[in-house]
mmCIF file of the N, C-alpha and C atoms, coordinates in Angstrom:
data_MODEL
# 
_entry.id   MODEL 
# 
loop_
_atom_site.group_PDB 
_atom_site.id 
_atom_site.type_symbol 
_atom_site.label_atom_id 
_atom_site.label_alt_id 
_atom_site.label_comp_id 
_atom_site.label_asym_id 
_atom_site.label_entity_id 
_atom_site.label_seq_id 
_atom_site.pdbx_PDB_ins_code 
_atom_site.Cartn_x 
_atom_site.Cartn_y 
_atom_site.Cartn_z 
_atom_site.occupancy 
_atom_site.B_iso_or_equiv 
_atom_site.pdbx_formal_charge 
_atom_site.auth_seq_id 
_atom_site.auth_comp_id 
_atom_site.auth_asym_id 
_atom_site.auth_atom_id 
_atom_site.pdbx_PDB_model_num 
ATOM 1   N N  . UNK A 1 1  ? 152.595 97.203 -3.232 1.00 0.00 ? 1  UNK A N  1 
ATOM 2   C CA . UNK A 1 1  ? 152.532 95.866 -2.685 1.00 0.00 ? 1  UNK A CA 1 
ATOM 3   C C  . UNK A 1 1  ? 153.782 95.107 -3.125 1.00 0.00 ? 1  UNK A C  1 
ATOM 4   N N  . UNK A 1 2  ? 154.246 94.235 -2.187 1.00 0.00 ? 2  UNK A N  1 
ATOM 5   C CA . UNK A 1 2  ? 155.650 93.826 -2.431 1.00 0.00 ? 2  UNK A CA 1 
ATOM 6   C C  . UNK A 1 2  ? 155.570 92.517 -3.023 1.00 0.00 ? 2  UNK A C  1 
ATOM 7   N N  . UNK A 1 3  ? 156.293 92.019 -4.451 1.00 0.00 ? 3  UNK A N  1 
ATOM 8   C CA . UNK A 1 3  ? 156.112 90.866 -5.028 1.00 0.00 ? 3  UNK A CA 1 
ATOM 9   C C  . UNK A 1 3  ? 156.710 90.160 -4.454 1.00 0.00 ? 3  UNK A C  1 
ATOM 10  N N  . UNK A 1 4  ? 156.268 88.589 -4.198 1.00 0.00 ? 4  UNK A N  1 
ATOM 11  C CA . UNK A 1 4  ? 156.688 87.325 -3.590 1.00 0.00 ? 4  UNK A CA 1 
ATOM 12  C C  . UNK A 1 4  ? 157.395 86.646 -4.502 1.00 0.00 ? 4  UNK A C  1 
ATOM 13  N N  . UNK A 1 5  ? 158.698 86.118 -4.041 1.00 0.00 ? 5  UNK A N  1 
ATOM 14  C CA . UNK A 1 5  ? 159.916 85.589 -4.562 1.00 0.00 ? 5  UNK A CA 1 
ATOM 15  C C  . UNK A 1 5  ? 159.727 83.995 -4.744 1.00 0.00 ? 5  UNK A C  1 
ATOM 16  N N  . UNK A 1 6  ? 160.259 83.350 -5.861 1.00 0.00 ? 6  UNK A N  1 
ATOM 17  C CA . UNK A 1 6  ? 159.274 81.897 -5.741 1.00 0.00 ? 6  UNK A CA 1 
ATOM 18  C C  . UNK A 1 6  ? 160.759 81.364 -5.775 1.00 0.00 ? 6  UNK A C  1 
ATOM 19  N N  . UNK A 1 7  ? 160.318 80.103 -5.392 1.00 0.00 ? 7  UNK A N  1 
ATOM 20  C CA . UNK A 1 7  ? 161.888 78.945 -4.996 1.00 0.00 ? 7  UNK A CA 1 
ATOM 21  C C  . UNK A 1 7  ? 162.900 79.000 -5.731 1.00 0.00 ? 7  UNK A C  1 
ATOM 22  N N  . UNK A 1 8  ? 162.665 79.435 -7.195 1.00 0.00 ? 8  UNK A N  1 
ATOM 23  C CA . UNK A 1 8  ? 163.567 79.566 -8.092 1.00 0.00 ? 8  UNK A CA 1 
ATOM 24  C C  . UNK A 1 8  ? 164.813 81.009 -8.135 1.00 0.00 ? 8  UNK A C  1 
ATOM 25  N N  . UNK A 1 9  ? 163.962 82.120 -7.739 1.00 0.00 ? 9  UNK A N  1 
ATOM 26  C CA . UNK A 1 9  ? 164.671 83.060 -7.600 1.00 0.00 ? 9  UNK A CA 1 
ATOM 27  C C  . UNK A 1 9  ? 165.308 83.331 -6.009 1.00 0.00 ? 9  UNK A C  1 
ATOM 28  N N  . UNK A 1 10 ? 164.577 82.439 -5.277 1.00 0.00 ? 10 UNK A N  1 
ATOM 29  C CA . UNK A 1 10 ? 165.543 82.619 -4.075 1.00 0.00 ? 10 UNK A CA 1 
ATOM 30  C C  . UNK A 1 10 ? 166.695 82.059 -4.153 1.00 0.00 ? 10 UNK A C  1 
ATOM 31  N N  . UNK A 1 11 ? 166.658 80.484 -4.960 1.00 0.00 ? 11 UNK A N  1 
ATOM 32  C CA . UNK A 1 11 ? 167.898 80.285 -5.056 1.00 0.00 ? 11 UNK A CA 1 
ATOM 33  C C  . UNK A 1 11 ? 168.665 80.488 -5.494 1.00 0.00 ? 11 UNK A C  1 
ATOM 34  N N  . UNK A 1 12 ? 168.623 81.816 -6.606 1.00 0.00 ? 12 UNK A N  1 
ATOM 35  C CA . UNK A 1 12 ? 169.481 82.324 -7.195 1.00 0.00 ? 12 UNK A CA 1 
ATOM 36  C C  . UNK A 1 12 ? 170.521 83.506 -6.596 1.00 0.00 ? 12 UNK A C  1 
ATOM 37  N N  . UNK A 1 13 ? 169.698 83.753 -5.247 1.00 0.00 ? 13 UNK A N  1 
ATOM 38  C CA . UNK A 1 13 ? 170.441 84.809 -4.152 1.00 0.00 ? 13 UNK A CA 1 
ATOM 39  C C  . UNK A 1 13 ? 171.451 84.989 -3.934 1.00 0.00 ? 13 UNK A C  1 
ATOM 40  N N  . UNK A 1 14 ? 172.574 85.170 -3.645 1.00 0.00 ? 14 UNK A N  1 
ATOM 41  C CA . UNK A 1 14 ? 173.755 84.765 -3.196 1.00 0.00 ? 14 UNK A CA 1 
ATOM 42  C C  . UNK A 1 14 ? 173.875 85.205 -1.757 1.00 0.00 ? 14 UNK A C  1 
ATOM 43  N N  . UNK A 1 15 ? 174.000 84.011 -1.273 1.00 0.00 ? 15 UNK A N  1 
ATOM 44  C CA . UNK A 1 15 ? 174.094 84.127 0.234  1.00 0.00 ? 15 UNK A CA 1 
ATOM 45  C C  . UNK A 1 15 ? 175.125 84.187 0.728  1.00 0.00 ? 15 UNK A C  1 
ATOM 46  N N  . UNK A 1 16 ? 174.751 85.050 2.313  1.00 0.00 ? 16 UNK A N  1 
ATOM 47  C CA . UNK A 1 16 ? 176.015 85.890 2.991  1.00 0.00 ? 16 UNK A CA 1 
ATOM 48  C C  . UNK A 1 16 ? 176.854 85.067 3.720  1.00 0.00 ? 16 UNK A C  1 
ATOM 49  N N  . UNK A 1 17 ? 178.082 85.806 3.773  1.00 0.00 ? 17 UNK A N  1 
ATOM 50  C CA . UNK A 1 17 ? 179.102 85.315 4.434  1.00 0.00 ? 17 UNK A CA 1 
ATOM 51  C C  . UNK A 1 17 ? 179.000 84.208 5.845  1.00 0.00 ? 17 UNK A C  1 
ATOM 52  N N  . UNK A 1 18 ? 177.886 84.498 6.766  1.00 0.00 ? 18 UNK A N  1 
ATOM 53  C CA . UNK A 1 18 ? 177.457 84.326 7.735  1.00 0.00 ? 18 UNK A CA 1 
ATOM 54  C C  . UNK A 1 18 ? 176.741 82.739 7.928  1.00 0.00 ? 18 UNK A C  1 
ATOM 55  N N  . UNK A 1 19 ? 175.262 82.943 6.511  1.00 0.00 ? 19 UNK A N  1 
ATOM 56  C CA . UNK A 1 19 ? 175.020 81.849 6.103  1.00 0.00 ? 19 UNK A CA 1 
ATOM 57  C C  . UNK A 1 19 ? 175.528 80.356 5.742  1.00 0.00 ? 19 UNK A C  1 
ATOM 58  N N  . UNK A 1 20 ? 177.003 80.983 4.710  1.00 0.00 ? 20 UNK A N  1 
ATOM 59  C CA . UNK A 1 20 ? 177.687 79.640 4.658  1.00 0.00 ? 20 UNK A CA 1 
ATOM 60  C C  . UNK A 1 20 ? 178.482 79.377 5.413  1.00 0.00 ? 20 UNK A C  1 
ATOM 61  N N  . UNK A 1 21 ? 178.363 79.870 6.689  1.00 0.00 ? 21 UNK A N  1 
ATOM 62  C CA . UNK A 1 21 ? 179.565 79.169 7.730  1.00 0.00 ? 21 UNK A CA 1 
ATOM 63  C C  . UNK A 1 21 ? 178.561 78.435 8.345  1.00 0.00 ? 21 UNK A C  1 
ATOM 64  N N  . UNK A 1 22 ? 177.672 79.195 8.648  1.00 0.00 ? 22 UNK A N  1 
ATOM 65  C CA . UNK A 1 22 ? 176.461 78.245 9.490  1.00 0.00 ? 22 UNK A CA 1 
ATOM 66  C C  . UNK A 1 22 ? 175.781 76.910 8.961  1.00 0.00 ? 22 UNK A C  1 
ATOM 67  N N  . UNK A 1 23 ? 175.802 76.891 7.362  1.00 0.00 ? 23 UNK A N  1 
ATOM 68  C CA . UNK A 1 23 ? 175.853 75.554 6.592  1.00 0.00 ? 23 UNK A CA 1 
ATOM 69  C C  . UNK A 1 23 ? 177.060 74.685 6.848  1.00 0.00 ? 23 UNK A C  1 
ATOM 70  N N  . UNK A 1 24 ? 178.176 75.182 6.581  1.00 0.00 ? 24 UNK A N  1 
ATOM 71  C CA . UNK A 1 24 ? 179.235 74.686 6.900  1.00 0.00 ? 24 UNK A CA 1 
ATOM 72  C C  . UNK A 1 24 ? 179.339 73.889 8.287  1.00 0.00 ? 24 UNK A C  1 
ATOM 73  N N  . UNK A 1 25 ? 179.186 74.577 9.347  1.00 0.00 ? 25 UNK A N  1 
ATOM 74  C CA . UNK A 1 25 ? 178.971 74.202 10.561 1.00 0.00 ? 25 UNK A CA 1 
ATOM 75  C C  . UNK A 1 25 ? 178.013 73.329 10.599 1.00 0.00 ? 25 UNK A C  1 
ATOM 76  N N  . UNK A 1 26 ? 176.973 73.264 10.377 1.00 0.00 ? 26 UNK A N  1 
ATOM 77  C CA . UNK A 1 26 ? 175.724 72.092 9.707  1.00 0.00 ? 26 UNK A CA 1 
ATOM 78  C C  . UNK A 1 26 ? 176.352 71.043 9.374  1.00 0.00 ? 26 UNK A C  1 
ATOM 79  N N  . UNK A 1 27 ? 176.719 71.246 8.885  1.00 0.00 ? 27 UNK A N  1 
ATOM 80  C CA . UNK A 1 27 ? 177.047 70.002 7.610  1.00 0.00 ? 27 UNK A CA 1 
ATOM 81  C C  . UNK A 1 27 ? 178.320 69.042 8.105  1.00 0.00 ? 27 UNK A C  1 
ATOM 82  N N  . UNK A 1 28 ? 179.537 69.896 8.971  1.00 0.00 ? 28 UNK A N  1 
ATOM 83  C CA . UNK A 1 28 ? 179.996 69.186 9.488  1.00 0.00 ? 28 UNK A CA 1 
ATOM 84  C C  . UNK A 1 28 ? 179.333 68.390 10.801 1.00 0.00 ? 28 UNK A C  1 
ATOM 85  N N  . UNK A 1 29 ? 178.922 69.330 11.733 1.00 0.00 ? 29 UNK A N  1 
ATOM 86  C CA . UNK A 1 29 ? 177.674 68.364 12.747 1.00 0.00 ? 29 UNK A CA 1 
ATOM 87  C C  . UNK A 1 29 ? 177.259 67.033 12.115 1.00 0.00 ? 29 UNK A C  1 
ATOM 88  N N  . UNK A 1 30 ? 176.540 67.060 10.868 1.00 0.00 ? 30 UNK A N  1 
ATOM 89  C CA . UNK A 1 30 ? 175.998 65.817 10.495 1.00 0.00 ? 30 UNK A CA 1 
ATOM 90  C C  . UNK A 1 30 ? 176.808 65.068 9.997  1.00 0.00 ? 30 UNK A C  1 
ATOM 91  N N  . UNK A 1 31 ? 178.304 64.989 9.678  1.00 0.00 ? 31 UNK A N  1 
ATOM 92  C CA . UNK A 1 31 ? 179.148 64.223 8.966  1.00 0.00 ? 31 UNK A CA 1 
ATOM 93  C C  . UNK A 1 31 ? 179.667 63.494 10.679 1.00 0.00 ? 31 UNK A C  1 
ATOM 94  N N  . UNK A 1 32 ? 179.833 64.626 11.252 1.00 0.00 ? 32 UNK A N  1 
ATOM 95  C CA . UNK A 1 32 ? 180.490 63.868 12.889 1.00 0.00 ? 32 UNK A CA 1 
ATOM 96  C C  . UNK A 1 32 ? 179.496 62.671 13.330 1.00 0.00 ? 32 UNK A C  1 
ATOM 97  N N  . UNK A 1 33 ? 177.704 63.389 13.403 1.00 0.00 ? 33 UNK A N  1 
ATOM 98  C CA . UNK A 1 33 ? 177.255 62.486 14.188 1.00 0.00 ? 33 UNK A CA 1 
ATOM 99  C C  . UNK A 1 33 ? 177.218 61.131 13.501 1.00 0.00 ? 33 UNK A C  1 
ATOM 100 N N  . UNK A 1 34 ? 177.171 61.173 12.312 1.00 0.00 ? 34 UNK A N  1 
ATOM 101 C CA . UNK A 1 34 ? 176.921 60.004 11.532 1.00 0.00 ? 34 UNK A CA 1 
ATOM 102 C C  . UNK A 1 34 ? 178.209 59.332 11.771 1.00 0.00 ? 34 UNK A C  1 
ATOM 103 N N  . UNK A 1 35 ? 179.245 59.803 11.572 1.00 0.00 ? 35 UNK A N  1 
ATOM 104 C CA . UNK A 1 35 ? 180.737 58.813 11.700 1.00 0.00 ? 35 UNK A CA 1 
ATOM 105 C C  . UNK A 1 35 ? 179.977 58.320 12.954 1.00 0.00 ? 35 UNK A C  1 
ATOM 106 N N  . UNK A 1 36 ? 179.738 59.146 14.449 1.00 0.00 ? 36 UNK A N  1 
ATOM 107 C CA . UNK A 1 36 ? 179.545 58.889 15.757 1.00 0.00 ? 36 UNK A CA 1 
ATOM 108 C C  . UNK A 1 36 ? 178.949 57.702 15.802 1.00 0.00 ? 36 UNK A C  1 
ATOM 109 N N  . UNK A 1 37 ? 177.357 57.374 14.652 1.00 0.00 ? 37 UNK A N  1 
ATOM 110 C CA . UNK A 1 37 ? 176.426 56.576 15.058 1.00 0.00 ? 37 UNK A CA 1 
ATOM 111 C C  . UNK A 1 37 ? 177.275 55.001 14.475 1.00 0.00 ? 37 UNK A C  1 
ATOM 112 N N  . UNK A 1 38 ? 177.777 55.393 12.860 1.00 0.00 ? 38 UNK A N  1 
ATOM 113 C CA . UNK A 1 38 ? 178.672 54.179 12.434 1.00 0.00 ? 38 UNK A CA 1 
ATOM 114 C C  . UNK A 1 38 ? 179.727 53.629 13.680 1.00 0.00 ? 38 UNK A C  1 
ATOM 115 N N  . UNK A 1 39 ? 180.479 54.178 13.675 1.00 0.00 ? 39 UNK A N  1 
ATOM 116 C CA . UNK A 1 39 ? 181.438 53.845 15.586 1.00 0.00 ? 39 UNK A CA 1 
ATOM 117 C C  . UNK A 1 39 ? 180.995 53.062 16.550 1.00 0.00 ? 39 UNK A C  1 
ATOM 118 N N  . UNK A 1 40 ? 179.862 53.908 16.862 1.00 0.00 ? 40 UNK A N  1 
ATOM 119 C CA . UNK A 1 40 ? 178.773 53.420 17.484 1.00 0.00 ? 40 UNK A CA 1 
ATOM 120 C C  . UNK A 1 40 ? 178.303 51.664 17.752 1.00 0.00 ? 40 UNK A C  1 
ATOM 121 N N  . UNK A 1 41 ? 178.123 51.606 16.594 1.00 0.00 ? 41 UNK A N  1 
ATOM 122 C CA . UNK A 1 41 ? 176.956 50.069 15.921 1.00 0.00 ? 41 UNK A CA 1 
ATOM 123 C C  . UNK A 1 41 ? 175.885 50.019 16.728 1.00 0.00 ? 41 UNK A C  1 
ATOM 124 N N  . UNK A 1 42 ? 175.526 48.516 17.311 1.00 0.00 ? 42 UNK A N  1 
ATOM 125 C CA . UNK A 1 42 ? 174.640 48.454 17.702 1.00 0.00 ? 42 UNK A CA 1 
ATOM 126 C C  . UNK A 1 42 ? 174.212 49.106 19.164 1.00 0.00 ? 42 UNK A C  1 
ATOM 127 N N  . UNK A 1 43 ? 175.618 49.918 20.016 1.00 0.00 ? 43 UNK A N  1 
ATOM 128 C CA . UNK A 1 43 ? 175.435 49.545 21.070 1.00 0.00 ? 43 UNK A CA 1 
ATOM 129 C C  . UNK A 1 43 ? 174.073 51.147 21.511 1.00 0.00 ? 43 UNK A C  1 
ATOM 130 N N  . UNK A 1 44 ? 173.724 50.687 22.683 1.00 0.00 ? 44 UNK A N  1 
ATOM 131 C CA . UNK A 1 44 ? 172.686 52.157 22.613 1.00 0.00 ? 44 UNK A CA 1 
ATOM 132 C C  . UNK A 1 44 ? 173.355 53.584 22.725 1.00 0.00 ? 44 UNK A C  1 
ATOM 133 N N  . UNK A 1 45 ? 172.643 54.643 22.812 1.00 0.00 ? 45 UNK A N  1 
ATOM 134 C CA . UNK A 1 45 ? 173.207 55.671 22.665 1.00 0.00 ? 45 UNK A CA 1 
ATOM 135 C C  . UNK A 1 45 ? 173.409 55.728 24.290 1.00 0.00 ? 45 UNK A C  1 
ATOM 136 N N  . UNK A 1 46 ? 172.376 55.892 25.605 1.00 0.00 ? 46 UNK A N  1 
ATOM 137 C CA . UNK A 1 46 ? 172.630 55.513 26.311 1.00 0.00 ? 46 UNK A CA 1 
ATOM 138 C C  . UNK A 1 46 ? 173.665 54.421 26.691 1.00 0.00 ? 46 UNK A C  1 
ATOM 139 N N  . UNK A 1 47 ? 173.899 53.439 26.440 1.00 0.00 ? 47 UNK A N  1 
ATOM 140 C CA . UNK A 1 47 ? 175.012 52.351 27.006 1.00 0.00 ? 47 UNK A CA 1 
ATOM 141 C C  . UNK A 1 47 ? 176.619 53.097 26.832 1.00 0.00 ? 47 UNK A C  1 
ATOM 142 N N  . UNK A 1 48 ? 176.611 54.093 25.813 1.00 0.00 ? 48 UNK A N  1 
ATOM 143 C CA . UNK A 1 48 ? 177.463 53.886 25.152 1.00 0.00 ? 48 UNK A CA 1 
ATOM 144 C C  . UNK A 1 48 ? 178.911 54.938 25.451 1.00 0.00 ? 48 UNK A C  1 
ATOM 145 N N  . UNK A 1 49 ? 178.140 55.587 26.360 1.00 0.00 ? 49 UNK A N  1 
ATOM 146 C CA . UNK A 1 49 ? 179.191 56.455 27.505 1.00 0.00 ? 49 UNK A CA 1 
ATOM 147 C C  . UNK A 1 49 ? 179.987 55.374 28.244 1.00 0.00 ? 49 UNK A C  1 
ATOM 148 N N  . UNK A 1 50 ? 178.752 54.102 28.826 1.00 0.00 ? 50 UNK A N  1 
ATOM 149 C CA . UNK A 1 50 ? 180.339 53.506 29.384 1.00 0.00 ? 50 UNK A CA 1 
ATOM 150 C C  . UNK A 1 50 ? 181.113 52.669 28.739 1.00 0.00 ? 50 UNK A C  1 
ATOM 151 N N  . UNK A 1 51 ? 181.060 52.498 27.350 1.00 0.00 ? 51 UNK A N  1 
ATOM 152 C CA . UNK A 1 51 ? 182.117 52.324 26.697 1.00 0.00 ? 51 UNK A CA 1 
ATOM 153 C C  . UNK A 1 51 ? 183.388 53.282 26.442 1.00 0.00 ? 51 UNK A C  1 
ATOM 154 N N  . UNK A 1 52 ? 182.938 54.403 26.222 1.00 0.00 ? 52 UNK A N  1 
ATOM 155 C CA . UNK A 1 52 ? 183.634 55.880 25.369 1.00 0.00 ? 52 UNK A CA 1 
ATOM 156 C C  . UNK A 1 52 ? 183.903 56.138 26.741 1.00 0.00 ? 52 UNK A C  1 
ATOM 157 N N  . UNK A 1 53 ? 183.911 56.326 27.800 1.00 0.00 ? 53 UNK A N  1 
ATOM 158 C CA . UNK A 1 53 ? 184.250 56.848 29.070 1.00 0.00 ? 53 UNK A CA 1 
ATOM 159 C C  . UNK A 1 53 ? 186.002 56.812 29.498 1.00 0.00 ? 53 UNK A C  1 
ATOM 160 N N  . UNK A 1 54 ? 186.171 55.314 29.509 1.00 0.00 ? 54 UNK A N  1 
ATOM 161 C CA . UNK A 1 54 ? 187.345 54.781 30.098 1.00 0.00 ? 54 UNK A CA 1 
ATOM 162 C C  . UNK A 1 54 ? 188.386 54.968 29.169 1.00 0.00 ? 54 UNK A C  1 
ATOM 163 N N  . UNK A 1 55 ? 187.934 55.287 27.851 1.00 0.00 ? 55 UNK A N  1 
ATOM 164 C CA . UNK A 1 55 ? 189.077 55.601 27.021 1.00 0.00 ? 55 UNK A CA 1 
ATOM 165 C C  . UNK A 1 55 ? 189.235 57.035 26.891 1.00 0.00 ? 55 UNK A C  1 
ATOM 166 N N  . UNK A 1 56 ? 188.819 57.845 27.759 1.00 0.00 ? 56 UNK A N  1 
ATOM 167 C CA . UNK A 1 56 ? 189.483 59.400 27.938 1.00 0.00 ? 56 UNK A CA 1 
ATOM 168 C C  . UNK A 1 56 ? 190.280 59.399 29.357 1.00 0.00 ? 56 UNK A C  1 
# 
């Protein structure tokens, strides 16, 4: 029977090459959208194409 790994020793794993790009990639996503939403302010997410539109 196969012993179950508890939170502590998983995090001791060292994770694959693959994993930390995909964190990486994560992590930048959430640094963009957040700059995006600060930029943003109040206006809606909807409204806010036709602002961002005319300046491409």
């Amino acid at each position: 029977m196969a012993k179950k790994k508890n939170k502590v020793e998983e995090s001791l794993v060292p994770k694959d090459e693959k994993t930390l790009k995909m964190e990486g990639v994560q992590n930048l996503y959430n640094f963009l959208f957040e700059a995006c939403n600060i930029l943003r302010g109040p206006v809606s997410q909807d409204n806010f194409k036709d602002y961002i539109t005319p300046i491409f």
